[in-house]
LUMDORO-958682 format. One line per field, with one value per residue (C-alpha): chain; residue in one letter; y negated, z negated, x. Coordinates in nm, 3 decimals. Last residue first. Example, Ala and Ser with C-alpha at 12.3 -4.5 7.8 and 13.67 -1.06 7.14 Angstrom:
// residues 2
ch	[A | A] $
aa	[S | A] $
y	[0.106 | 0.450] $
z	[-0.714 | -0.780] $
x	[1.367 | 1.230] $
***
This chain:
// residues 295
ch	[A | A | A | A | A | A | A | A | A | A | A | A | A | A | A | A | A | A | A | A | A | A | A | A | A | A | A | A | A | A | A | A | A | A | A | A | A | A | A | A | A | A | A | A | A | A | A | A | A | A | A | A | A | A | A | A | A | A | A | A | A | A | A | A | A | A | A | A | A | A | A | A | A | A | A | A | A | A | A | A | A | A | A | A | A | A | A | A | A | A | A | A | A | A | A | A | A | A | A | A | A | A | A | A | A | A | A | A | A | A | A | A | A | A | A | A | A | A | A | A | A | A | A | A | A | A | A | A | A | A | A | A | A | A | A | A | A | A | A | A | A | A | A | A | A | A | A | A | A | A | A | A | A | A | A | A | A | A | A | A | A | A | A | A | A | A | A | A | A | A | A | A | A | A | A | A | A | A | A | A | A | A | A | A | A | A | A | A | A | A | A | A | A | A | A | A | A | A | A | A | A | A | A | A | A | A | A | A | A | A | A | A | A | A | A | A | A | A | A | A | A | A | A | A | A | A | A | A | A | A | A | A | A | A | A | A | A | A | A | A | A | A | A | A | A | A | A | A | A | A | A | A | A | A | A | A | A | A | A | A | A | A | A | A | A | A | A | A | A | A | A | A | A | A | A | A | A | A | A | A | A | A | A | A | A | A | A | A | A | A | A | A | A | A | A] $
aa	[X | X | X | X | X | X | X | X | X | X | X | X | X | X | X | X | X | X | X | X | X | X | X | X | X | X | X | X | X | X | X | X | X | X | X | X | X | X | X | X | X | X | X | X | X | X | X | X | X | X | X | X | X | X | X | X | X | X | X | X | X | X | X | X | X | X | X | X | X | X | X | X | X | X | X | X | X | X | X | X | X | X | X | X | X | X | X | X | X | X | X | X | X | X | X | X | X | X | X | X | X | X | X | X | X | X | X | X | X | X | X | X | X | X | X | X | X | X | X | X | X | X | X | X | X | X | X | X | X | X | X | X | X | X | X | X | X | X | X | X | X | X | X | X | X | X | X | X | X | X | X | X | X | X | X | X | X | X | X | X | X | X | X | X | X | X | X | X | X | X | X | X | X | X | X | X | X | X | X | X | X | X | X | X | X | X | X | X | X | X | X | X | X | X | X | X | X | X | X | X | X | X | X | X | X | X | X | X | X | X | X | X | X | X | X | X | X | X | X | X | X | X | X | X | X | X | X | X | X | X | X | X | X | X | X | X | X | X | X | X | X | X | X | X | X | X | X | X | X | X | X | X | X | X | X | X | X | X | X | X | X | X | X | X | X | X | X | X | X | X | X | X | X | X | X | X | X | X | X | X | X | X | X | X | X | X | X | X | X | X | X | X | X | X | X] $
y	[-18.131 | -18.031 | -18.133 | -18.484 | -18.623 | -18.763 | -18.980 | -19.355 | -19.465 | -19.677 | -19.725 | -19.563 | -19.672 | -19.474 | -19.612 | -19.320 | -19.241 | -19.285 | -18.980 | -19.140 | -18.960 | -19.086 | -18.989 | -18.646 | -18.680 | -18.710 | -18.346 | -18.391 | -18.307 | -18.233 | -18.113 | -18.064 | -18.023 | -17.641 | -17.611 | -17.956 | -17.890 | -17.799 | -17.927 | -17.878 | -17.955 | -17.957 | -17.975 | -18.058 | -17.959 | -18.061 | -17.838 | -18.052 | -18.070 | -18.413 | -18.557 | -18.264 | -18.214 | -17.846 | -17.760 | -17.596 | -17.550 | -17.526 | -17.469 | -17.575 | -17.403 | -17.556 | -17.405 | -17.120 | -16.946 | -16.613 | -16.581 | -16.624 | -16.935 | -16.907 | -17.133 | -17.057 | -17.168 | -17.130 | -17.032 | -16.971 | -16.710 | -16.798 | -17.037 | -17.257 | -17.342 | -17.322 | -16.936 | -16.874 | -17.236 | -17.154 | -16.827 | -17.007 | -17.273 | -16.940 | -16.765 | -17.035 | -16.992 | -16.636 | -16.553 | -16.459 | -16.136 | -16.143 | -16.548 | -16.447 | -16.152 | -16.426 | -16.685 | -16.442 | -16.574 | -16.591 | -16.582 | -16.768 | -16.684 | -16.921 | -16.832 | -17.082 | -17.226 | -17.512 | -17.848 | -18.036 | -17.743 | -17.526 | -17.231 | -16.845 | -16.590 | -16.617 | -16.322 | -16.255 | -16.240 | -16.062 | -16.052 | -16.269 | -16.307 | -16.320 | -16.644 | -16.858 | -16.805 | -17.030 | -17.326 | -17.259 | -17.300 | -17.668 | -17.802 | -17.941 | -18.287 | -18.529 | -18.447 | -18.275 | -18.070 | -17.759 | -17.865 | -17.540 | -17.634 | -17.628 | -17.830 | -17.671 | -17.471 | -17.807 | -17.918 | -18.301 | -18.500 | -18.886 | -19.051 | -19.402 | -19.711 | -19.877 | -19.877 | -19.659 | -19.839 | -19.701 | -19.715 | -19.399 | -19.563 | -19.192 | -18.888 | -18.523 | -18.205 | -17.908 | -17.492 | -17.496 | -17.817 | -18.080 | -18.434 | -18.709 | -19.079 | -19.276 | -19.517 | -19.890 | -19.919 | -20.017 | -20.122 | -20.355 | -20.203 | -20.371 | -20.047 | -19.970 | -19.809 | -19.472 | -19.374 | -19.285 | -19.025 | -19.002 | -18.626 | -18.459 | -18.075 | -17.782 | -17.457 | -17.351 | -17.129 | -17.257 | -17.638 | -17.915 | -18.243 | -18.532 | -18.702 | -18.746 | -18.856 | -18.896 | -18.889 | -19.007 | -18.976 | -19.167 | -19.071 | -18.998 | -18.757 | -18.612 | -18.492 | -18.484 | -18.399 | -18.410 | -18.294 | -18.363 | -18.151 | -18.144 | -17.851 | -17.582 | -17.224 | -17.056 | -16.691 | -16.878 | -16.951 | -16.572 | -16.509 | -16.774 | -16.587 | -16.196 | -16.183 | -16.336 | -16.072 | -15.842 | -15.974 | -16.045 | -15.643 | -15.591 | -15.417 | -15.176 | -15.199 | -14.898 | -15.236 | -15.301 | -15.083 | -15.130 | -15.439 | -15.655 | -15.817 | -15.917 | -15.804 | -15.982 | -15.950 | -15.964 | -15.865 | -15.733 | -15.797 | -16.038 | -16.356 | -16.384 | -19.363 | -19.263 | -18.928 | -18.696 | -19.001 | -18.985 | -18.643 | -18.585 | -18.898 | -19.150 | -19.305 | -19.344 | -19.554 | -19.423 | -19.330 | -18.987 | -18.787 | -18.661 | -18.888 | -18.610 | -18.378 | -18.502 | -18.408] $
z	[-3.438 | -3.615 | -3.891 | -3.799 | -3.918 | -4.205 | -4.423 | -4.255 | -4.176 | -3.818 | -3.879 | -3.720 | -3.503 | -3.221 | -2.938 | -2.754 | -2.399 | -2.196 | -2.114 | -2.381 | -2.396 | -2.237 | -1.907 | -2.016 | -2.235 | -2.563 | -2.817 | -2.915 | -3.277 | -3.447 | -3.770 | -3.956 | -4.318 | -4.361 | -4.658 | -4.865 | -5.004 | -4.923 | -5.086 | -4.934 | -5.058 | -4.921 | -5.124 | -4.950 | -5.066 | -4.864 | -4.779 | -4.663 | -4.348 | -4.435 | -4.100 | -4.010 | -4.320 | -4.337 | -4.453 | -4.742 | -4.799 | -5.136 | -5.056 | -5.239 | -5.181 | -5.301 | -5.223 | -5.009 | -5.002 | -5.130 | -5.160 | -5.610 | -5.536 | -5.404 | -5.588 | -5.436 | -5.561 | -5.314 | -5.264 | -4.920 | -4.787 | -4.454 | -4.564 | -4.423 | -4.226 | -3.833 | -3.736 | -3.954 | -3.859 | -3.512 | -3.508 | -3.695 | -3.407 | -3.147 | -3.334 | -3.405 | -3.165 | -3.106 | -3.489 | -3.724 | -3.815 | -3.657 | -3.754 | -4.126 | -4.157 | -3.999 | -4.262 | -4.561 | -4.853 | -5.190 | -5.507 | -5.748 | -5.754 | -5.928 | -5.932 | -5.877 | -6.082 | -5.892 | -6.056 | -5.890 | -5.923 | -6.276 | -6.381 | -6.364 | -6.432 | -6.319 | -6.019 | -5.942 | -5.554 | -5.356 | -4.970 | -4.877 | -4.460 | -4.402 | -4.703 | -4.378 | -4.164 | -4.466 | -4.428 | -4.046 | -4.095 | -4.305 | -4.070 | -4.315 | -4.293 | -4.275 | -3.880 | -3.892 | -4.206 | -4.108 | -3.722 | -3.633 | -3.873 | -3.518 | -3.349 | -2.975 | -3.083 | -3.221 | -2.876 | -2.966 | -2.783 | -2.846 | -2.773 | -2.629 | -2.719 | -2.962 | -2.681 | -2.828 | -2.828 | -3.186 | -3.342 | -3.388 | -3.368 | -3.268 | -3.249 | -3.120 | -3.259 | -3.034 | -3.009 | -3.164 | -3.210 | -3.526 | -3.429 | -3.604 | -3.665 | -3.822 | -4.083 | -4.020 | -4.077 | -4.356 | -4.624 | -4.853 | -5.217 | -5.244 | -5.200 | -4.878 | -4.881 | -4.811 | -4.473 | -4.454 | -4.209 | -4.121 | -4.035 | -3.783 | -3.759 | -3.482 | -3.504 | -3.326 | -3.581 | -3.855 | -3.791 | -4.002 | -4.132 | -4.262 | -4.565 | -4.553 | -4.785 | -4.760 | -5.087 | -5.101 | -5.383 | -5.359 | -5.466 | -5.156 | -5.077 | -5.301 | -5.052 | -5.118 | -4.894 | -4.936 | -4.744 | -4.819 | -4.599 | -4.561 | -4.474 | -4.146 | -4.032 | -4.383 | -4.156 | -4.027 | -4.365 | -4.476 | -4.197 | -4.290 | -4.682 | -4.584 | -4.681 | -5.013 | -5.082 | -5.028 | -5.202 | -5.536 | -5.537 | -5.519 | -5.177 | -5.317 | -5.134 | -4.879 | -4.636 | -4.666 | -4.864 | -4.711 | -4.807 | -5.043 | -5.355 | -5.656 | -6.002 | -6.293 | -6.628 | -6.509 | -6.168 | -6.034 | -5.880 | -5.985 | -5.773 | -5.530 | -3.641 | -3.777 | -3.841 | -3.839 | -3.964 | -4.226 | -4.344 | -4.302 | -4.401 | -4.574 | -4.864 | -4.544 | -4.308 | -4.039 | -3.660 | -3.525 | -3.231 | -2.985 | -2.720 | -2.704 | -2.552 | -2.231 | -2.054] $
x	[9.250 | 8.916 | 9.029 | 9.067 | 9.384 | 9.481 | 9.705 | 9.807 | 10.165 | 10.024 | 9.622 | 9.364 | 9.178 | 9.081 | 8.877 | 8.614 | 8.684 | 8.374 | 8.118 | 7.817 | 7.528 | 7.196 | 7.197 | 7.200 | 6.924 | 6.935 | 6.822 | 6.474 | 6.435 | 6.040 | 6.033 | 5.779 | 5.772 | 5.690 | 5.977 | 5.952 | 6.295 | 6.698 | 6.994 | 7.327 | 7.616 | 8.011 | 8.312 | 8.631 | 9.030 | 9.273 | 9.578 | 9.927 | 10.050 | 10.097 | 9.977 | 9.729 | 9.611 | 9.527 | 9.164 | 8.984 | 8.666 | 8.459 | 8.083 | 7.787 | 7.392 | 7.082 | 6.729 | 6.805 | 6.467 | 6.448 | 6.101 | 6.173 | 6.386 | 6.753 | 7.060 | 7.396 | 7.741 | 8.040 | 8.411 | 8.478 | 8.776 | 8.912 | 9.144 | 9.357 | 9.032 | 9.129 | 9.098 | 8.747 | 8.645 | 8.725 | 8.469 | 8.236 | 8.167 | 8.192 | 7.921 | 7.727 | 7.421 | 7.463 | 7.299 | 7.611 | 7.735 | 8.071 | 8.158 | 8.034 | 8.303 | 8.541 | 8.425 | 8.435 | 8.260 | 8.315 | 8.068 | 7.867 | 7.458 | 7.178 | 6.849 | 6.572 | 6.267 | 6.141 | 6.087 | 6.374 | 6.622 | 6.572 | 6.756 | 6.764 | 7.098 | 7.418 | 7.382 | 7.733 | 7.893 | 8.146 | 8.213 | 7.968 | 7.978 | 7.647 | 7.678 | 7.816 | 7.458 | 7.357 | 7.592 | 7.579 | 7.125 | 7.249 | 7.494 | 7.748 | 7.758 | 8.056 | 8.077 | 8.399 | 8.335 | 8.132 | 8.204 | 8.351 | 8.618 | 8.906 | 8.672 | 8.611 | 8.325 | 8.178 | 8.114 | 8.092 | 7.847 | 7.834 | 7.475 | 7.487 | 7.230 | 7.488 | 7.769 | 8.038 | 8.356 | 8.453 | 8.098 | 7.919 | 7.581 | 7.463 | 7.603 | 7.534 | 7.686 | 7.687 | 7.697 | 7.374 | 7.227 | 7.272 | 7.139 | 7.312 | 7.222 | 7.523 | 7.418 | 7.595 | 7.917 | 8.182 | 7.913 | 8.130 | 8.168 | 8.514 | 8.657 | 8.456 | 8.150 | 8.081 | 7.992 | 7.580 | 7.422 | 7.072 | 7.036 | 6.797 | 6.834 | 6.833 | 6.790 | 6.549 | 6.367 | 6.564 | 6.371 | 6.578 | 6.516 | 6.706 | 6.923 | 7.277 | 7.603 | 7.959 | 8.171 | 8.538 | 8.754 | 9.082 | 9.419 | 9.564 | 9.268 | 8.963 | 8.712 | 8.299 | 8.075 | 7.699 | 7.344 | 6.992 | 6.755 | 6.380 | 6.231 | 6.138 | 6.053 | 6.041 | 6.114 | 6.419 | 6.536 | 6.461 | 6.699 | 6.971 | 6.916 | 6.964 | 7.334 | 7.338 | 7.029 | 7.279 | 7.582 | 7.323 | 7.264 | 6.901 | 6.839 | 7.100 | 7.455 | 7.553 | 7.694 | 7.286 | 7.026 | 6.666 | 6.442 | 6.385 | 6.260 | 6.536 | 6.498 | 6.637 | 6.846 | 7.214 | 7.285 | 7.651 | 7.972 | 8.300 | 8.380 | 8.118 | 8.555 | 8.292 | 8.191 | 8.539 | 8.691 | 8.493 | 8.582 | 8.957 | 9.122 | 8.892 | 9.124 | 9.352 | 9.093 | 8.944 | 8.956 | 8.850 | 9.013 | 8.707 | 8.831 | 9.142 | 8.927 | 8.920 | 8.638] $
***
């Protein structure tokens, strides 16, 4: 298939995020103690890079939550924030997010929620607009989107936001705080998306893999809040991206917030004759920023 029908449209306060949708810094722990297991890397089971490391498989032990995701990107002048709310099962993963565009500067909704489901190896759309008949499913392979799909969809998958922190190359422990009535602990550091990309589970491999080659930066700035099981309860990520008009690096901020752990969730991917194999419109407008990351 023709991987040009993959090109978002979008307006230029929106360039690189929503047209993707529609259309640790210095080492050591400060006063705590950390459960786990054997040394990693020659690192103490305690050491923040460590237990950093062994979060996406404490997720998967945690089986399932609620997710609220959002990305922020300052561009032209113009801050744009896309938001999401869903579930997600670690075991399988796979997640359910309701998507919403900001509005437009008149505070006009622009579109209507965009339904995603979050596979390995593939993002799946709904109500994408752009030619897409409303009861169509759009399939992205997000090993062929140069972010591996952490920004292209406006959502960072949430178990690929945590597979990201195997690849931690240095992290602090800032001490305890508070998230929605949970007592959490609160970690800075950097990550290493090709370090991440080696260690990750088979199922975004490939996705990281591209990020790691298409970010113009492999090295991830991020802020990570774990309870006392080692749960990720909040994590933020700095990326950076080249504009592929300007050529210029943009800056976007993802979030994750997870909660309600053991909430099912139950995602059925479409079926096949339910996705969409038709060339999708572009529209974006002659002189505008942007480009889609991911191309």
């Amino acid at each position: 298939m023709d991987r040009r029908q993959y090109k978002w449209g979008g307006t230029a306060g929106r360039a690189g995020i929503a047209m993707g949708i529609a259309a640790g810094l210095g080492l050591g722990v400060t006063g705590c103690s950390f459960s786990g297991a054997a040394a990693e890397d020659g690192r103490g089971a305690n050491d923040p890079v460590t237990v950093l490391r062994r979060a996406a498989g404490t997720l998967r032990e945690a089986g399932s939550s609620k997710a609220t995701t959002s990305m922020e990107m300052a561009t032209g002048g113009t801050r744009v924030t896309i938001r999401g709310t869903g579930v997600y099962d670690f075991r399988r993963q796979l997640g359910r997010l309701t998507v919403r565009l900001p509005q437009d500067p008149a505070g006009n909704a622009e579109h209507r929620p965009i339904t995603e489901l979050l596979a390995p190896g593939a993002l799946f759309m709904k109500n994408r607009g752009a030619g897409v008949p409303a009861d169509k499913w759009v399939r992205v392979d997000t090993a062929t989107l140069s972010d591996g799909n952490l920004v292209t969809g406006g959502a960072t998958d949430p178990y690929a936001a945590a597979e990201l922190l195997r690849g931690t190359r240095t992290a602090t422990y800032l001490g305890r705080t508070e998230l929605g009535g949970t007592e959490v602990r609160h970690f800075r550091g950097t990550a290493d998306l090709a370090r991440a990309a080696r260690t990750a589970s088979a199922g975004n491999q490939e996705a990281l893999t591209a990020a790691a080659k298409g970010f113009a930066t492999a090295e991830v700035p991020f802020d990570a809040y774990l309870d006392d099981q080692g749960r990720i309860r909040k994590i933020r990520q700095s990326f950076s991206f080249v504009n592929g008009r300007r050529k210029a690096a943009v800056a976007v901020a993802s979030t994750t917030l997870l909660y309600d752990f053991g909430t099912p969730a139950d995602v059925r991917l479409p079926l096949s004759k339910d996705i969409y194999a038709g060339r999708i419109a572009e529209n974006r407008p002659s002189g505008e920023a942007g480009g889609d990351p991911g191309h």
